[in-house]
C-alpha positions as CSV (number, residue, x, y, z in Angstrom):
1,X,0.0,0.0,0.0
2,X,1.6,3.4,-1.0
3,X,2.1,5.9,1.8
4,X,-0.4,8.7,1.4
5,X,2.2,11.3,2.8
6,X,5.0,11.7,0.7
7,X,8.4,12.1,2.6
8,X,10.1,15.0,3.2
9,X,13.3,14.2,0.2
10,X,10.5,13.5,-2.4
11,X,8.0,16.5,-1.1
12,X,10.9,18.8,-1.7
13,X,12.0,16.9,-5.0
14,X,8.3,17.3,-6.4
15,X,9.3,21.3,-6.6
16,X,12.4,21.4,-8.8
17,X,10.9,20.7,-12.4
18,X,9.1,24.3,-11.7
19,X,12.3,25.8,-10.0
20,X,14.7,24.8,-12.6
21,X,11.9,26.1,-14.8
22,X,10.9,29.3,-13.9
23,X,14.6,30.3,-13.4
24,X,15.7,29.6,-16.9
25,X,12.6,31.9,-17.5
26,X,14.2,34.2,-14.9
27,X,17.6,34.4,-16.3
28,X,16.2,34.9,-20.0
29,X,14.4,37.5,-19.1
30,X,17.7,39.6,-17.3
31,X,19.4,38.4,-20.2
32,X,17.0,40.4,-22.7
33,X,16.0,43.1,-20.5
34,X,19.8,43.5,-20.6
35,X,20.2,43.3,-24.2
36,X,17.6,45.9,-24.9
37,X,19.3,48.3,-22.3
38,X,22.6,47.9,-24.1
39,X,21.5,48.4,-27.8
40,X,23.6,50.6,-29.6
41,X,21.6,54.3,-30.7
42,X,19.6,55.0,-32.4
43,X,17.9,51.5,-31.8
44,X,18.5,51.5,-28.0
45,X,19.2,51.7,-25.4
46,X,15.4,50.5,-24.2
47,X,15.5,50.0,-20.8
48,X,12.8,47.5,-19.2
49,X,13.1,45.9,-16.0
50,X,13.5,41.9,-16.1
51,X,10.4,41.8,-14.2
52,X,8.7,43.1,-17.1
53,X,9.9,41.0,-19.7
54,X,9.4,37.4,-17.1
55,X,5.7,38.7,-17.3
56,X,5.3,38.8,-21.3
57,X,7.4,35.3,-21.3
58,X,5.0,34.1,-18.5
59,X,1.8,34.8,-20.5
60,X,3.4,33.2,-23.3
61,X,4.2,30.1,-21.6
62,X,1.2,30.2,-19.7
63,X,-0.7,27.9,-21.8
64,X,2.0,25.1,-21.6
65,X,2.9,25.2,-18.4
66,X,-0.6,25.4,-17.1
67,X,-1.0,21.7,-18.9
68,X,2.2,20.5,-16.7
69,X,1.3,19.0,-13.2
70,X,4.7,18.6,-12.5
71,X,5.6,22.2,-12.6
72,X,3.0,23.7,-10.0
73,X,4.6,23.2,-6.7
74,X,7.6,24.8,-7.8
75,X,5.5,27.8,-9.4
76,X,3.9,28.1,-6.1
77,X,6.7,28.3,-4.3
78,X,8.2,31.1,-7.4
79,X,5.2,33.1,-6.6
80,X,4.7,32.6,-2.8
81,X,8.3,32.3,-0.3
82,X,10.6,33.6,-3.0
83,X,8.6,36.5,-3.8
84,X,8.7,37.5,-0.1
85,X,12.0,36.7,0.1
86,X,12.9,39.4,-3.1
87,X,10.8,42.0,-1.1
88,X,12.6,41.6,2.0
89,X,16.0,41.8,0.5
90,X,15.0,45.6,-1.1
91,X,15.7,46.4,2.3
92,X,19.4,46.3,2.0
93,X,19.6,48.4,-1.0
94,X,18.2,51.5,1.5
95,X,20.7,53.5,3.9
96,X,18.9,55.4,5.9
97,X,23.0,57.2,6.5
98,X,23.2,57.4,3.0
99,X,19.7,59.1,2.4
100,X,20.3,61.9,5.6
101,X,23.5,62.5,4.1
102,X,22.5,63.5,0.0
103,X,18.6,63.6,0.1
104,X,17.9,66.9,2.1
105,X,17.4,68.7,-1.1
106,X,15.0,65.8,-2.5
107,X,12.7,65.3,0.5
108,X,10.0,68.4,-0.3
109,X,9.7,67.2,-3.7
110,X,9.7,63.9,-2.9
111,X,6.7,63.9,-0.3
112,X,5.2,66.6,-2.6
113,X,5.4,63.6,-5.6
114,X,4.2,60.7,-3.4
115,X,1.5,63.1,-2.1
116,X,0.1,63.9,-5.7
117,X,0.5,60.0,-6.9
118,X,-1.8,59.0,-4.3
119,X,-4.1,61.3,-4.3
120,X,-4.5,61.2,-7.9
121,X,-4.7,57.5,-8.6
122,X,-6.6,56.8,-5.0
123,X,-8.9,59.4,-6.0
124,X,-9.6,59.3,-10.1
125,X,-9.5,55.2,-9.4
126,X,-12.9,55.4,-6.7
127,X,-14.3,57.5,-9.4
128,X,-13.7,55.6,-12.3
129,X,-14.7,52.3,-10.2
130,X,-11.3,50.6,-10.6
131,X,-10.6,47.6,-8.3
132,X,-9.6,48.5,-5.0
133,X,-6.7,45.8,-4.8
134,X,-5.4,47.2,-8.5
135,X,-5.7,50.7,-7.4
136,X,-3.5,50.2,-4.4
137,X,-1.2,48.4,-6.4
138,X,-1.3,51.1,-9.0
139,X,-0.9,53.7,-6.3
140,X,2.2,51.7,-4.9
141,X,4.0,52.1,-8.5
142,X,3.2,55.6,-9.7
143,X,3.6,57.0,-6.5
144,X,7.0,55.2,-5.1
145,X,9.4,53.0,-7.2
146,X,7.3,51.4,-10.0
147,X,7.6,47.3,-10.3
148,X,9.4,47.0,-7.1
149,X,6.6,48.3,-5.0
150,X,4.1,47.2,-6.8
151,X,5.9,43.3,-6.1
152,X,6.1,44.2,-2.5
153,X,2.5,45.1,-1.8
154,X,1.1,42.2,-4.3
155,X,1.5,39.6,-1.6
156,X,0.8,41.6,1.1
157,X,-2.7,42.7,-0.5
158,X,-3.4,39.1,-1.7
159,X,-3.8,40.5,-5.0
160,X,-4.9,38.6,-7.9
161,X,-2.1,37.2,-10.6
162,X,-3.6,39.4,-13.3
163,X,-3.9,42.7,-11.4
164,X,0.2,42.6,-10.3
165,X,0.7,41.9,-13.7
166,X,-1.2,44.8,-15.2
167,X,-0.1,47.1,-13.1
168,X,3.6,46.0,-13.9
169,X,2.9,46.2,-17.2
170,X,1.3,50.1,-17.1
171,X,4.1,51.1,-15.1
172,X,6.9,49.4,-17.4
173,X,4.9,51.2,-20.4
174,X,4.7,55.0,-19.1
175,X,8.4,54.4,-17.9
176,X,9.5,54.3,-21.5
177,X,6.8,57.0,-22.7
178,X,8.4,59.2,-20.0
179,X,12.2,58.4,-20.9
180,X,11.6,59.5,-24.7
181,X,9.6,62.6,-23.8
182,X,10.1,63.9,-20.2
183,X,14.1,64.6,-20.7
184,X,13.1,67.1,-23.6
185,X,10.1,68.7,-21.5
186,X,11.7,69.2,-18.3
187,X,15.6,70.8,-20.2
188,X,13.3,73.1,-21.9
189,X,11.2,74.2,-18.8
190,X,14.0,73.8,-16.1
191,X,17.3,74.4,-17.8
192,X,19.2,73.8,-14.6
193,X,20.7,70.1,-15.0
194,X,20.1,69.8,-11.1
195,X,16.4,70.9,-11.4
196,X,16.3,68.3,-14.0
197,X,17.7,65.3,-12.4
198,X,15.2,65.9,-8.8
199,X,12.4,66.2,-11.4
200,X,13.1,62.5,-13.2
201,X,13.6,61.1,-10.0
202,X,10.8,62.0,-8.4
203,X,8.5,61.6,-10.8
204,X,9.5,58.2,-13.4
205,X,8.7,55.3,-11.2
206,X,11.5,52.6,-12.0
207,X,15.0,53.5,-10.5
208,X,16.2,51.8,-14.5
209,X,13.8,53.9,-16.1
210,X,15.0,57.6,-13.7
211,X,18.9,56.5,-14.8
212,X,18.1,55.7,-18.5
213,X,16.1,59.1,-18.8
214,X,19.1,61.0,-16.8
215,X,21.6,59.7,-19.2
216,X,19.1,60.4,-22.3
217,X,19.5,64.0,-21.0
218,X,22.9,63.7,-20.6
219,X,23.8,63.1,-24.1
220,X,21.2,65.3,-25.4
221,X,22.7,68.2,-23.3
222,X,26.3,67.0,-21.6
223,X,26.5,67.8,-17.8
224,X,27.5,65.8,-15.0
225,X,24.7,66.9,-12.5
226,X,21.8,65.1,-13.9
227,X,22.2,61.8,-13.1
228,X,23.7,62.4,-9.7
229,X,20.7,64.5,-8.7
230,X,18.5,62.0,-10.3
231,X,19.9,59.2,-8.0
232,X,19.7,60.9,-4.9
233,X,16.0,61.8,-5.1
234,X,15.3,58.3,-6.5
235,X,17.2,57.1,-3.2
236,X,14.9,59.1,-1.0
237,X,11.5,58.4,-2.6
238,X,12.8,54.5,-2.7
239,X,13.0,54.7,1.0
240,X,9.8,55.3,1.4
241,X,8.6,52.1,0.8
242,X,9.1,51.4,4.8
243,X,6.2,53.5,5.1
244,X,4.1,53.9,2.4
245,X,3.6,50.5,1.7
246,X,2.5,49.2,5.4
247,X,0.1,51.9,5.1
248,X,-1.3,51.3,2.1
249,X,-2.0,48.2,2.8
250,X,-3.4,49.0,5.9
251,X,-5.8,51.3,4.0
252,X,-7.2,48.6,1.7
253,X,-7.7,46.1,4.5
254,X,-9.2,48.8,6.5
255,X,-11.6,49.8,3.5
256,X,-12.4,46.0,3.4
257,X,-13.4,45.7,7.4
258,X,-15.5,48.6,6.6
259,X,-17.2,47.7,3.5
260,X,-17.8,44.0,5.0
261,X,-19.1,45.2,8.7
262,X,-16.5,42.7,9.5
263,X,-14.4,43.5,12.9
264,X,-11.5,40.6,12.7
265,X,-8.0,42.3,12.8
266,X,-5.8,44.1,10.1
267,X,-3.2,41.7,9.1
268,X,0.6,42.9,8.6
269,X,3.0,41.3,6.6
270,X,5.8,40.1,8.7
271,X,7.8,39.4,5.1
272,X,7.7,43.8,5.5
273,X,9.0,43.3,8.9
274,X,11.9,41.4,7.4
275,X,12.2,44.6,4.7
276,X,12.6,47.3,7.3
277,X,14.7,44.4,9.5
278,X,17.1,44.5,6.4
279,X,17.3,47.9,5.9
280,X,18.3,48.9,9.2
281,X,21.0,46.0,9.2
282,X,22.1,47.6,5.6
283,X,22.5,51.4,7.5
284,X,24.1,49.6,10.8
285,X,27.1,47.9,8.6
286,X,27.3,50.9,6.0
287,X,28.4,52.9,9.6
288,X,30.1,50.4,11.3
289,X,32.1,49.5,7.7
290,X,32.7,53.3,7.3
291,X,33.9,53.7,11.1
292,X,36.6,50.5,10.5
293,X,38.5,52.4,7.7
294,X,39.3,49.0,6.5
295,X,39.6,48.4,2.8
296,X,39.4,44.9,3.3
297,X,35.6,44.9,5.1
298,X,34.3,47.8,2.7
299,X,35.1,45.2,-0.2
300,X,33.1,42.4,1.7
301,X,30.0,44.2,2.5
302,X,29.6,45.9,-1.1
303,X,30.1,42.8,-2.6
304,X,27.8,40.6,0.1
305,X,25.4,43.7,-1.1
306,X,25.5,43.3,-4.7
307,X,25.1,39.6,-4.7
308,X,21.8,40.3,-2.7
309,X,20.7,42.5,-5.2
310,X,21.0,40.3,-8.2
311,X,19.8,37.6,-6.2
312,X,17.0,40.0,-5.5
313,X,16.2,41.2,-9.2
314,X,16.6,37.3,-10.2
315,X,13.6,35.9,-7.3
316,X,11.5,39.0,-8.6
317,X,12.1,38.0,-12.2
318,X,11.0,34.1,-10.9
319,X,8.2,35.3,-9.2
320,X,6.5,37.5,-12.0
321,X,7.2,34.8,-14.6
322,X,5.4,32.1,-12.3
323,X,3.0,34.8,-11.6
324,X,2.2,35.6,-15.4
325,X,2.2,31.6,-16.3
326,X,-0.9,31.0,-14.0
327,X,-2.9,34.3,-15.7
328,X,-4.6,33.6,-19.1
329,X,-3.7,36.9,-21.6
330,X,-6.9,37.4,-21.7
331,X,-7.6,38.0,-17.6
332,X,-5.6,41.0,-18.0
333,X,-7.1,42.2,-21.0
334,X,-10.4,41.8,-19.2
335,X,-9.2,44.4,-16.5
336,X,-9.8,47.1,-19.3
337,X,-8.0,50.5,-19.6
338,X,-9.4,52.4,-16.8
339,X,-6.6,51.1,-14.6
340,X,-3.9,52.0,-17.2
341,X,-6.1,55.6,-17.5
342,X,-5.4,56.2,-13.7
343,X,-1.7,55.9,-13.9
344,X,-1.4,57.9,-16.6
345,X,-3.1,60.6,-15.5
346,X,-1.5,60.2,-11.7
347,X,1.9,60.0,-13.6
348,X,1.3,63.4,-15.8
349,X,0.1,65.4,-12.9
350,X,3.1,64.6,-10.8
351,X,5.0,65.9,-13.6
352,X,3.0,69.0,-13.8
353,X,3.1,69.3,-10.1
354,X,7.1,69.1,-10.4
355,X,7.4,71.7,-13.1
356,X,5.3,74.3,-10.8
357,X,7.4,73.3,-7.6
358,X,10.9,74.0,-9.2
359,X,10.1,76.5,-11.6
């Protein structure tokens, strides 16, 4: 008679057809989203984030893999632990020493920016009946750091597959609307290089997407201020994803109690715990590191930190491709454009708001 519970060896073993799968889909997609972002002018560069391009391979795949038994634990596991694992680990690429130190400047903007995104997309979305789960995932990525944030609160929210997916997608789409054209608006109506740079970092969502248009405006009008001042006000609206987050997320389940009549208790997700654990562990070594002097342990630490950021980018990349295989093309179609509507209005008026602010 065969033993109903599967041991532990061959529970584990029953997950690494979909591993070994959805990393191959992981790495393929850094590999173009690297490609693109290297092509030589006047094709490229393009930049996209990986997680963008795991989602379009996803949907491709999703019929195949949807017909392969043997793949879902390991897609479940893709979409579940390592996704929580990816979010945590964004923790270690904020200093909190390193944000007090360069983003003084940044920080009226960049509340003024996160202010405007949510208030545009929280508002115009209740209006134009968009879901309330996509709209807070919508407000995470216009109003903080694009795919990243919108990947953080997904789990947190329970979201559906196809909403973190669209909203991805509409943030990866006005990214490169906004390199090609807000570069050109912002030289014209700023002039100052410095005004420039806090403008595309505070309001293009994807830290690739802020660099790419910096350097866009760098070649089209050579400085070396832009991108600098485009990094630190990136930095500083990045960091507030120890805040923002938890409290959107809070909001929604709050707005669910209320809708339901329901009194059970606002869930937190401890995976966020993990993210601000990490961060502060990331601003403790950077001062400890800088306090030794020591060569040696500065080389340890920056290189411990960049293998946790590609390991990072690689989990997210696995996550949204496992995510995308389980969605048909068609779900996300069938959330309409009202969602895409939202973000790009919410995106447009935190340009506008930007232009009046530094003007």
């Amino acid at each position: 008679m065969s033993n109903p519970h599967p041991t532990a060896p061959q529970s584990y073993a029953t997950r690494w057809p979909g591993l070994v799968f959805v990393t191959v889909i992981a790495l393929a997609a850094a590999g173009v989203a690297a490609l693109l972002g290297n092509l030589p002018p006047p094709l490229g560069p393009i930049p996209v984030s990986a997680m963008l391009v795991a989602i379009i391979m996803g949907l491709v795949l999703g019929r195949y893999t949807r017909a392969q038994p043997a793949l879902e634990k390991g897609l479940a596991l893709a979409k579940g632990p390592i996704l929580k694992i990816a979010v945590a680990l964004v923790g270690l690429r904020l200093s909190l020493s390193e944000l007090v130190d360069t983003g003084g400047q940044a920080l009226p903007l960049v509340i003024v920016m996160i202010a405007t995104g949510l208030v545009v997309v929280l508002g115009l979305g209740k209006l134009m009946k968009v879901s309330p789960r996509l709209l807070i995932l919508l407000a995470a990525g216009t109003s903080i750091c694009g795919a990243s944030a919108i990947a953080a609160a997904s789990p947190a929210l329970k979201a559906k597959h196809e909403e973190t997916c669209y909203a991805i997608a509409c943030i990866g789409i006005l990214g490169l609307l906004a390199i090609l054209t807000y570069p050109v608006v912002l030289q014209h109506a700023l002039v100052d290089p410095n005004l420039v740079g806090l403008a595309l970092g505070t309001v293009i969502h994807d830290t690739a997407q802020v660099t790419a248009a910096a350097v866009y405006h760098q070649q089209l009008w050579p400085n070396e201020q832009t991108l600098d001042a485009a990094t630190v006000a990136k930095l500083m609206r990045n960091s507030t994803m120890l805040v923002v987050i938890p409290a959107l997320v809070l909001l929604y389940y709050r707005r669910e109690r209320g809708a339901s009549g329901a009194r059970s208790k606002v869930p937190f997700p401890m995976f966020i715990v993990a993210f601000i654990a990490l961060s502060m562990v990331r601003t403790l070594v950077d001062r400890w590191a800088g306090a030794t002097q020591d060569a040696n342990i500065e080389a340890v630490w920056s290189g411990a930190l960049a293998l946790a950021h590609q390991f990072s980018l690689l989990a997210f990349a696995m996550a949204m491709s496992a995510l995308a295989m389980s969605v048909a093309p068609s779900e996300v179609k069938s959330l309409g454009i009202r969602g895409f509507l939202v973000a790009f209005i919410a995106t447009v008026s935190m340009l506008v708001v930007a232009l009046a602010w530094l003007a």
